[in-house]
N, C-alpha and C positions, 0 to 999 in steps of 0.2 A: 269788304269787312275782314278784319282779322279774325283769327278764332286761334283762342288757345287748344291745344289737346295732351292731356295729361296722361298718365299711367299707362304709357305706353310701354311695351316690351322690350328690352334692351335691343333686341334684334332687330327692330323696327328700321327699314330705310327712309330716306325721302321720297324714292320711287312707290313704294309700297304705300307712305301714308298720302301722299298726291293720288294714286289707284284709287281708295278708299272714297277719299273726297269727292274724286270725277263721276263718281258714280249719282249727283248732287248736282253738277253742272260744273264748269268751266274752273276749273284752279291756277292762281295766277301764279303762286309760290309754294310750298310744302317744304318744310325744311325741319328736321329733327334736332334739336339740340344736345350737341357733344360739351365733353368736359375737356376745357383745353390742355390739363395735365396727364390724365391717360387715356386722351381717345376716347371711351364709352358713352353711351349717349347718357344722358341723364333723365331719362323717361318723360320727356316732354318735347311738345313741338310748336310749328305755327304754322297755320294755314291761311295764304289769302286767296279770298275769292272778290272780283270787284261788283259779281251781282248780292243786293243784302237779301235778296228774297231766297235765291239756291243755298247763301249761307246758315241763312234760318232753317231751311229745310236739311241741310247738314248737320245740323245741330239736333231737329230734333228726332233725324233718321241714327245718326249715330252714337249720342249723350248716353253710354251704360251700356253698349255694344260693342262685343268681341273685333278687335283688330289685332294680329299677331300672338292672339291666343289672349290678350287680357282687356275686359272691359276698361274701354276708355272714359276719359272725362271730356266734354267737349260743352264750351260757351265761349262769347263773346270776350276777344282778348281787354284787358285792361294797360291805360299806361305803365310803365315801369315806375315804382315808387324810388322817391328819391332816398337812399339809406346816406348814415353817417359814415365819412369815409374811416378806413379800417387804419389800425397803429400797426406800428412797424411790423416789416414777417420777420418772425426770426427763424433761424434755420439751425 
């Protein structure tokens, strides 16, 4: 199962939010999501776990509990919604 986790602390690592998770069972991936223009993460993540039951228990051991100093958001991730593609960048 995937799980999204939101409001994460800028400073948050993958190492650190995969720690968090293991504490739940087996984590397959943890990876924080950076901005590809300046590097920062952008307060969010995604965690795979391939058990759904440790995931569930992830969810509800962690949903509004401090990680890196800020209460996160955690549930089950959704597809990516398709958006309209964007017009020209100008610069």
């Amino acid at each position: 199962m995937r799980l999204y986790v939101g409001n994460l602390a800028f400073a948050t690592t993958n190492d650190e939010l995969k720690a968090a998770f293991e504490a739940f069972g087996t984590v397959d991936s943890a990876s924080v999501i950076m901005d590809r223009e300046t590097g920062r993460s952008k307060g969010f993540g995604f965690v795979d776990m391939n058990n759904d039951e440790e995931a569930k228990a992830a969810i509800a051991g962690l949903d509004g509990k401090p990680i890196g100093g800020r209460n996160v958001r955690v549930n089950e991730a959704r597809p990516k919604e398709e958006r309209p593609p964007r017009g020209p960048r100008r610069f």
